[in-house]
PyMOL CGO cylinders between C-alpha atoms (Angstrom):
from pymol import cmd
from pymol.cgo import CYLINDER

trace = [
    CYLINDER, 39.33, 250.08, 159.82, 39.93, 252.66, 162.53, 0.3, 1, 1, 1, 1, 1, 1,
    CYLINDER, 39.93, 252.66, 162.53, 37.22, 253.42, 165.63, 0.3, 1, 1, 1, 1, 1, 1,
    CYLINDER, 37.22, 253.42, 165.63, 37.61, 255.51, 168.52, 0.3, 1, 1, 1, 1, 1, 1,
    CYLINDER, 37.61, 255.51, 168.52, 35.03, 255.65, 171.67, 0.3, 1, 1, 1, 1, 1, 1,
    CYLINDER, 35.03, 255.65, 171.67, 32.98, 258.94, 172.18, 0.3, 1, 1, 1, 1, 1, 1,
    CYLINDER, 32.98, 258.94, 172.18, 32.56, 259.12, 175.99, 0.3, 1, 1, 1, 1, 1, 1,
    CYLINDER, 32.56, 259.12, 175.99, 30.73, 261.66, 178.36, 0.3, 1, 1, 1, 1, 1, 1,
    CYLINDER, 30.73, 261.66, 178.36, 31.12, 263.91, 180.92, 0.3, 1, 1, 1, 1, 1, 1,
    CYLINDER, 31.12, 263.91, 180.92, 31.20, 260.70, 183.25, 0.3, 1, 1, 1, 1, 1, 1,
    CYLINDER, 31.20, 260.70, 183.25, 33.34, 258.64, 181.31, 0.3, 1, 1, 1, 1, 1, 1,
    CYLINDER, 33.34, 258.64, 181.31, 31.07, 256.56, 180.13, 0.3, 1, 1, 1, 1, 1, 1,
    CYLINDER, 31.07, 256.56, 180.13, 30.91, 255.66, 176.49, 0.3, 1, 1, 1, 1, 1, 1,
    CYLINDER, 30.91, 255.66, 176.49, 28.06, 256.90, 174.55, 0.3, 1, 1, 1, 1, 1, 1,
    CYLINDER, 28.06, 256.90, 174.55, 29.20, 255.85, 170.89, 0.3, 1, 1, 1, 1, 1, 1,
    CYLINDER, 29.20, 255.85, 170.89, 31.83, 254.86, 168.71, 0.3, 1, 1, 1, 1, 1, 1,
    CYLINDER, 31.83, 254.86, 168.71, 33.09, 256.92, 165.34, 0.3, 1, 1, 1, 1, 1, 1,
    CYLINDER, 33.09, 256.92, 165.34, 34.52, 254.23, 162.45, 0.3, 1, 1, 1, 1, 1, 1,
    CYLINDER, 34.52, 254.23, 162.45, 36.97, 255.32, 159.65, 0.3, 1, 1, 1, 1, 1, 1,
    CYLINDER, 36.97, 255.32, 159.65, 37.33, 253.79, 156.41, 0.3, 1, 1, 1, 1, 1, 1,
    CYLINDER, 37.33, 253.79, 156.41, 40.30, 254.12, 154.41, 0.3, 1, 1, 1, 1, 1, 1,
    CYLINDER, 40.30, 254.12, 154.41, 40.34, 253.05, 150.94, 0.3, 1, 1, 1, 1, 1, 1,
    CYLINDER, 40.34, 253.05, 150.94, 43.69, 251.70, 150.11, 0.3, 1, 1, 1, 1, 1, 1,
    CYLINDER, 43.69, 251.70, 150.11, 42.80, 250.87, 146.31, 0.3, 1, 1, 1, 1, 1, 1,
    CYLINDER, 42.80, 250.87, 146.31, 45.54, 253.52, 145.04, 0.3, 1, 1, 1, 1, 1, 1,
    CYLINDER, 45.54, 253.52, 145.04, 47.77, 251.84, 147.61, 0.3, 1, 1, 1, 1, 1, 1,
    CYLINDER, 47.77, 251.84, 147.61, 47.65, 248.32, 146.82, 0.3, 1, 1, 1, 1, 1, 1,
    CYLINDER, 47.65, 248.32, 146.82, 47.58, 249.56, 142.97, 0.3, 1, 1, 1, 1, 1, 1,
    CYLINDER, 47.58, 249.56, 142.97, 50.56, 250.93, 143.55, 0.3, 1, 1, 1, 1, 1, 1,
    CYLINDER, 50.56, 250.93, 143.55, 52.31, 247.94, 145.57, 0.3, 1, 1, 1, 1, 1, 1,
    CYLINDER, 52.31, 247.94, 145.57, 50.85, 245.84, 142.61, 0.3, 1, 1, 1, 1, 1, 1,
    CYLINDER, 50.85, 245.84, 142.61, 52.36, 247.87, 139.87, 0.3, 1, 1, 1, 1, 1, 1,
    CYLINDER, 52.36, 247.87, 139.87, 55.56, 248.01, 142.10, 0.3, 1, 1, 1, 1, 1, 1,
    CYLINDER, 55.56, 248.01, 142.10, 56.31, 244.28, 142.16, 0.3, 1, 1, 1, 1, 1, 1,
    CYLINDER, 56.31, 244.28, 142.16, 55.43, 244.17, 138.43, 0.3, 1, 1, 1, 1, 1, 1,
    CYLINDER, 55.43, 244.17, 138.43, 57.94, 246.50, 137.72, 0.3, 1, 1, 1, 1, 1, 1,
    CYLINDER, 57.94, 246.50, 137.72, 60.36, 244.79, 140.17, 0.3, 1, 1, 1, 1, 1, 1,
    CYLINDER, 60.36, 244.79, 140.17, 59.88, 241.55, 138.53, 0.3, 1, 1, 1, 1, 1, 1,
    CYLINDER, 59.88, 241.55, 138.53, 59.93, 243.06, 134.70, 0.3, 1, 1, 1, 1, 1, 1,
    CYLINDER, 59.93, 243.06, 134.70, 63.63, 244.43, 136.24, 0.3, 1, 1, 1, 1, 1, 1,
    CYLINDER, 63.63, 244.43, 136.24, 64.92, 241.35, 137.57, 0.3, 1, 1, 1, 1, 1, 1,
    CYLINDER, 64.92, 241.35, 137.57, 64.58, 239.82, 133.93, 0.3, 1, 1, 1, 1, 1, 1,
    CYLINDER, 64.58, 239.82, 133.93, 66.45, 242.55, 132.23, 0.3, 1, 1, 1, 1, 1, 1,
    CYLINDER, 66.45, 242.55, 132.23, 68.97, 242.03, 134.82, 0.3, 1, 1, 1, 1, 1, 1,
    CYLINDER, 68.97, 242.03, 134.82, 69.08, 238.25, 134.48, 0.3, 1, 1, 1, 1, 1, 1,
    CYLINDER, 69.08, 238.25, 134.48, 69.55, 239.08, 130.84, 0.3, 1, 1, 1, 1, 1, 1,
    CYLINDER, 69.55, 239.08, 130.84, 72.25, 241.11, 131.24, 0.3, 1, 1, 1, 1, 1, 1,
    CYLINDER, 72.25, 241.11, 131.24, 74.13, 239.00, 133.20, 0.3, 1, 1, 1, 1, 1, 1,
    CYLINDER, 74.13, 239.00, 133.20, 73.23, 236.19, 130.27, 0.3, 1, 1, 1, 1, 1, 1,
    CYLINDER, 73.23, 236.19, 130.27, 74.97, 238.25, 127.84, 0.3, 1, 1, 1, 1, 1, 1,
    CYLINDER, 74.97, 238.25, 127.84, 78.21, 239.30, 129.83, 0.3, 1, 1, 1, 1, 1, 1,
    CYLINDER, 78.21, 239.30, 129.83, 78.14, 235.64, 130.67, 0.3, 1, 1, 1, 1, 1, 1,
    CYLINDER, 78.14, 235.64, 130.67, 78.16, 235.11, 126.75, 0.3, 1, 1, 1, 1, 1, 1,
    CYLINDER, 78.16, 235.11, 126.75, 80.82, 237.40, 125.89, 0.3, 1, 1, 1, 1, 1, 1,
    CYLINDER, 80.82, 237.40, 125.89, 82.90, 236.00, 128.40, 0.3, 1, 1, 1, 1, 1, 1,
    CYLINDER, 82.90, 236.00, 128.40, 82.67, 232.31, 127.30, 0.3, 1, 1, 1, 1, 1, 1,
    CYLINDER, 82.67, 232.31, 127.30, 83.02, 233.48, 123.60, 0.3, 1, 1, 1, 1, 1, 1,
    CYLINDER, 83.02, 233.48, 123.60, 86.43, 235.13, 124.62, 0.3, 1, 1, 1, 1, 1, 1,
    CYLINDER, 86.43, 235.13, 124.62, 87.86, 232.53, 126.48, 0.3, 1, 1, 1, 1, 1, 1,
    CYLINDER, 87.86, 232.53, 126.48, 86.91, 230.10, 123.79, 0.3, 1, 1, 1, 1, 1, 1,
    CYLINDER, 86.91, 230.10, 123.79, 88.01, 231.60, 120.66, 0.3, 1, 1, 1, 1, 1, 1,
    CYLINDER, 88.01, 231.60, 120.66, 91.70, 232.12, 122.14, 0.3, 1, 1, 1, 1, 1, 1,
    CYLINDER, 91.70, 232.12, 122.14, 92.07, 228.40, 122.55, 0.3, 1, 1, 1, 1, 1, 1,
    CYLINDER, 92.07, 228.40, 122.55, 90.28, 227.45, 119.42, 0.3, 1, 1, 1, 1, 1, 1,
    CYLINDER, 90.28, 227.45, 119.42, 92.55, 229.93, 117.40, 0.3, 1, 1, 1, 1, 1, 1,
    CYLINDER, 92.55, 229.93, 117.40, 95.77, 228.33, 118.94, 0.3, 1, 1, 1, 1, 1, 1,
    CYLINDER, 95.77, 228.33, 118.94, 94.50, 224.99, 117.49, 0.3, 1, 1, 1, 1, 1, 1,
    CYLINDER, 94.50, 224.99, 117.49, 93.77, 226.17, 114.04, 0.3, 1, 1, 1, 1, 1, 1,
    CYLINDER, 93.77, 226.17, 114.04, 97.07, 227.78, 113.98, 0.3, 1, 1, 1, 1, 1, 1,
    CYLINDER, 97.07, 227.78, 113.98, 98.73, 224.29, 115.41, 0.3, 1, 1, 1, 1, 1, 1,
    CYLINDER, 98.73, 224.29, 115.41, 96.59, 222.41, 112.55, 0.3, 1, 1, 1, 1, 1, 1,
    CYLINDER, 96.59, 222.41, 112.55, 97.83, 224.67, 109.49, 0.3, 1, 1, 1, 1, 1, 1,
    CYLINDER, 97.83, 224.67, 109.49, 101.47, 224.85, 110.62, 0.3, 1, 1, 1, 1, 1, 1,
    CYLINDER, 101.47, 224.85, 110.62, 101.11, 220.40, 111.33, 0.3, 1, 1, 1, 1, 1, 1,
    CYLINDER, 101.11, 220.40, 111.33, 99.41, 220.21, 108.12, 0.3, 1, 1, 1, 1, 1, 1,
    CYLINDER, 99.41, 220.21, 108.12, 102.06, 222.22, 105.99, 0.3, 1, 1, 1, 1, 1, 1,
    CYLINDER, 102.06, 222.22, 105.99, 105.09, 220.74, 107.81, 0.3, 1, 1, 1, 1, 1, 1,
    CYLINDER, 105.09, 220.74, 107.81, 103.70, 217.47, 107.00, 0.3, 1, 1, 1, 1, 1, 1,
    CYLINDER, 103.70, 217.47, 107.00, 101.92, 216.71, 103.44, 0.3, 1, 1, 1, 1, 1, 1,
    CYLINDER, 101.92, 216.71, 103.44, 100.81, 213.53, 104.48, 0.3, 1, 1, 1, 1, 1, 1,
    CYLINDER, 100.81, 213.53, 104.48, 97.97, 212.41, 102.98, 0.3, 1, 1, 1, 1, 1, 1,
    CYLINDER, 97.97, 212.41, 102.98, 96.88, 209.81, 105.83, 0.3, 1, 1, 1, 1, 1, 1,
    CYLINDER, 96.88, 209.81, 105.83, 96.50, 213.00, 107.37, 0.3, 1, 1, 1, 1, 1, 1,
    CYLINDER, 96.50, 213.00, 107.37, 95.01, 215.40, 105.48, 0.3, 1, 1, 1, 1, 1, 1,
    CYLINDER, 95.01, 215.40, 105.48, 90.95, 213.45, 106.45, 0.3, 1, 1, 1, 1, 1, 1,
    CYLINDER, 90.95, 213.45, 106.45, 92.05, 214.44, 110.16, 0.3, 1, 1, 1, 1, 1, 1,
    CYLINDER, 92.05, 214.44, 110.16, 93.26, 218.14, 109.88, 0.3, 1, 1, 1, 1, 1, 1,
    CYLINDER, 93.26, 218.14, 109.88, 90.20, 218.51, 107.46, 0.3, 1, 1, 1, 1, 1, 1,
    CYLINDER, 90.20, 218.51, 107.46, 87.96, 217.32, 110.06, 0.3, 1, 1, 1, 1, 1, 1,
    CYLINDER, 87.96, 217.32, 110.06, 89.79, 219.74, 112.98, 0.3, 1, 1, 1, 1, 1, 1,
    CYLINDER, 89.79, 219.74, 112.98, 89.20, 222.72, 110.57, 0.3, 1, 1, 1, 1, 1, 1,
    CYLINDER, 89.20, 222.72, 110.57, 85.57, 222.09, 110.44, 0.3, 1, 1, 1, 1, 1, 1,
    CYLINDER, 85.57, 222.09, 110.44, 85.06, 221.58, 113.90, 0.3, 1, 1, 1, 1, 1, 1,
    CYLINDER, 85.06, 221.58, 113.90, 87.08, 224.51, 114.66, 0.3, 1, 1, 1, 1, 1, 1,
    CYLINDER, 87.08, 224.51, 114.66, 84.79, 226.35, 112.61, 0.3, 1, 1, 1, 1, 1, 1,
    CYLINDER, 84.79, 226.35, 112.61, 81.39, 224.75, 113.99, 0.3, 1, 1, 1, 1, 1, 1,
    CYLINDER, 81.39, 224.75, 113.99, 82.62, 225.44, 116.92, 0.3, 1, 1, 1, 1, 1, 1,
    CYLINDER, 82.62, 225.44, 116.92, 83.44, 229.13, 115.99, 0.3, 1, 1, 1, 1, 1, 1,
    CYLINDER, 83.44, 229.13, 115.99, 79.44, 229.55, 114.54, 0.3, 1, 1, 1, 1, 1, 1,
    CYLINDER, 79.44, 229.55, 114.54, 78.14, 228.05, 117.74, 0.3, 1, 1, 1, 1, 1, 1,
    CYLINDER, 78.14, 228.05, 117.74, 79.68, 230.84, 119.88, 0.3, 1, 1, 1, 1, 1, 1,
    CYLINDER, 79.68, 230.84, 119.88, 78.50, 233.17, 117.61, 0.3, 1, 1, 1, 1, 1, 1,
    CYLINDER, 78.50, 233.17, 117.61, 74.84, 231.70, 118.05, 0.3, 1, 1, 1, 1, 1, 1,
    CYLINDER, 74.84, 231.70, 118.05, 75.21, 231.92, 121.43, 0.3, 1, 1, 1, 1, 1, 1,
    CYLINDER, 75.21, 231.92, 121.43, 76.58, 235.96, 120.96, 0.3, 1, 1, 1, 1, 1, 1,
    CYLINDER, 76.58, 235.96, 120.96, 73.59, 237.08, 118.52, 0.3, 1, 1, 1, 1, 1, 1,
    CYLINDER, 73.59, 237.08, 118.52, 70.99, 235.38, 121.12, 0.3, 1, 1, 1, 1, 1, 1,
    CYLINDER, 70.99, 235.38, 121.12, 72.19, 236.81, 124.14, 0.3, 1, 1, 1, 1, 1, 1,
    CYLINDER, 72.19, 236.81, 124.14, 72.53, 240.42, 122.79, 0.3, 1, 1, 1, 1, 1, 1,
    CYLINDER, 72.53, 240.42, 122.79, 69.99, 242.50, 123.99, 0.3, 1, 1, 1, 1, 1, 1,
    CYLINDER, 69.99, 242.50, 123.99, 68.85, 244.59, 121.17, 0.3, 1, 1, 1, 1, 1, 1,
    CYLINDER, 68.85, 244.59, 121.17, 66.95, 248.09, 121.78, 0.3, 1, 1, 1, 1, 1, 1,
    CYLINDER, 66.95, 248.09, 121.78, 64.25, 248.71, 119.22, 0.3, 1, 1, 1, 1, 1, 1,
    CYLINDER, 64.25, 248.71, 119.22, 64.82, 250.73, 116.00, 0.3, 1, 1, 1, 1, 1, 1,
    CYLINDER, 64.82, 250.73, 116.00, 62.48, 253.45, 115.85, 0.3, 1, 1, 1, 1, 1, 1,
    CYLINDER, 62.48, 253.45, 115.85, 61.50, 254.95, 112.27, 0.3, 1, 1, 1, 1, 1, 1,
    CYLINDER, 61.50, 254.95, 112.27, 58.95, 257.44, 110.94, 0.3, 1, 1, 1, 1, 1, 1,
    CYLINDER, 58.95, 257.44, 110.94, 57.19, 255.43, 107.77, 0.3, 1, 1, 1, 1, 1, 1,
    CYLINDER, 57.19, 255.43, 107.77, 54.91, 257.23, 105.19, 0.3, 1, 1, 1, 1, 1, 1,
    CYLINDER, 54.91, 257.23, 105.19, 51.20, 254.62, 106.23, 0.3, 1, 1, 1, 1, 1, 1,
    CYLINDER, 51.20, 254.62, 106.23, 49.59, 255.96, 102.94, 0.3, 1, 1, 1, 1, 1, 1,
    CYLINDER, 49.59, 255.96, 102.94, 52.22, 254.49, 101.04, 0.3, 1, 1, 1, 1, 1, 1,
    CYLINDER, 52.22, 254.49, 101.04, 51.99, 251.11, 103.15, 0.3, 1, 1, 1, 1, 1, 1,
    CYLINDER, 51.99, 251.11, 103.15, 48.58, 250.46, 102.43, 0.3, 1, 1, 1, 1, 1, 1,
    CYLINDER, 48.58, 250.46, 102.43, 48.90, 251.68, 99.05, 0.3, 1, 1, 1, 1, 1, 1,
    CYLINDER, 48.90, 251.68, 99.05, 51.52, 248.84, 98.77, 0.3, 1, 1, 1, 1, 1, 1,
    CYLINDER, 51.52, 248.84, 98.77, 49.35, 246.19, 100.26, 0.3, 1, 1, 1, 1, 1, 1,
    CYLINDER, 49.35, 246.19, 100.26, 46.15, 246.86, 98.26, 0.3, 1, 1, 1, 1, 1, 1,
    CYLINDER, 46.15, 246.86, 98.26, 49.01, 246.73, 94.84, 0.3, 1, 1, 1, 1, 1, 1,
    CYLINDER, 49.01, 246.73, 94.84, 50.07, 243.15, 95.72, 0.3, 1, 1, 1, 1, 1, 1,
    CYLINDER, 50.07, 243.15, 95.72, 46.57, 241.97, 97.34, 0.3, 1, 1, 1, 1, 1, 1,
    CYLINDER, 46.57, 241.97, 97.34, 44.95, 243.07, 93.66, 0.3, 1, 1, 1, 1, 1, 1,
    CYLINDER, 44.95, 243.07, 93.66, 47.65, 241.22, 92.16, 0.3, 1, 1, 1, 1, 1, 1,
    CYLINDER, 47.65, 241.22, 92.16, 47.58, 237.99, 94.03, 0.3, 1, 1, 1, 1, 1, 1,
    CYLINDER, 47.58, 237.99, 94.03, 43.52, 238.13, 93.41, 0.3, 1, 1, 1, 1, 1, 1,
    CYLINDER, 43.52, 238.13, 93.41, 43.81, 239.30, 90.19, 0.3, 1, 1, 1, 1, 1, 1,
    CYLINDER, 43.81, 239.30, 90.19, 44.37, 235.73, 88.74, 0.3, 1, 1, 1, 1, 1, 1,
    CYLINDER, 44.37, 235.73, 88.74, 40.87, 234.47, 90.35, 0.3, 1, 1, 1, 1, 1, 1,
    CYLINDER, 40.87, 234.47, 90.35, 38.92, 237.37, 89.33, 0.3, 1, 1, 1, 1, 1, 1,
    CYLINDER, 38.92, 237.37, 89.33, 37.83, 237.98, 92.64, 0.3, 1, 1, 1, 1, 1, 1,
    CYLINDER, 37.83, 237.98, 92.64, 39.34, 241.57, 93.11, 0.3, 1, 1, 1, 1, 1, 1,
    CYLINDER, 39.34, 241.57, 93.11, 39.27, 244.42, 90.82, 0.3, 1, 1, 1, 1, 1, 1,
    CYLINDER, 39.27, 244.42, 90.82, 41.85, 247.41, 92.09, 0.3, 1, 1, 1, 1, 1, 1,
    CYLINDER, 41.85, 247.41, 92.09, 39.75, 250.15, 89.96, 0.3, 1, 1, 1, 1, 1, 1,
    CYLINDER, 39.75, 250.15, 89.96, 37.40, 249.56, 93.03, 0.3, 1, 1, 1, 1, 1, 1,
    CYLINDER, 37.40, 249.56, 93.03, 40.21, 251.79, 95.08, 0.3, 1, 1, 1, 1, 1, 1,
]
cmd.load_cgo(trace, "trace")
């Protein structure tokens, strides 16, 4: 709220004058503003999630690859069955290990929406088909009714 003094001839003041400004579109504006601040701050966060992910992925694979290779050339030098139950057990937790990275990959991919034009008559034609024959059974739904 603004005022300013109205004053006469003398000096003296003889009234005051108010303004009013509505800030509505303003703080709107501000509102929408941090909202969209905020929304960006996730996408970055998830971003930075899935770089993270692709980094870890890399720098574990190389390592787990040099062990698989050291387990298949130990277990074909050797033939020994004492320890076949341990290079077994490496393989699989080479290869646990190798599905939990790429859990860790297809979660922290950021996918962008597939967008496709669909025929709707055709969807609801398809939905009143198997809803008729689902109900069809009970006698509760006749599809000559469509």
């Amino acid at each position: 709220m603004e005022f300013a003094s109205v004053k006469n001839n003398l000096g003296e003041v003889e009234g005051l004058v108010f303004s009013l400004v509505d800030v509505t579109k303003r703080k709107n504006a501000e509102d929408e503003l941090l909202k969209t601040q905020t929304e960006l701050l996730a996408a970055k966060r998830l971003s930075d999630i899935g770089t993270l992910a692709a980094t870890v992925a890399h720098e574990l694979r190389n390592p787990l690859a040099a062990i698989y290779m050291a387990s298949v050339n130990l277990k074909r030098k050797t033939e020994s069955p004492a320890l076949e139950k341990h290079f077994t057990t490496i393989e699989k937790k080479i290869k646990e290990s190798d599905q939990i990275i790429n859990n860790l990959l297809f979660y922290s991919r950021l996918k962008s929406p597939n967008y496709e034009t669909v025929n709707l008559y055709d969807i609801i034609n398809e939905c009143i088909h198997i809803a008729s024959d689902h109900f069809a059974e009970s006698k509760r739904f006749d599809r000559q009714t469509f």
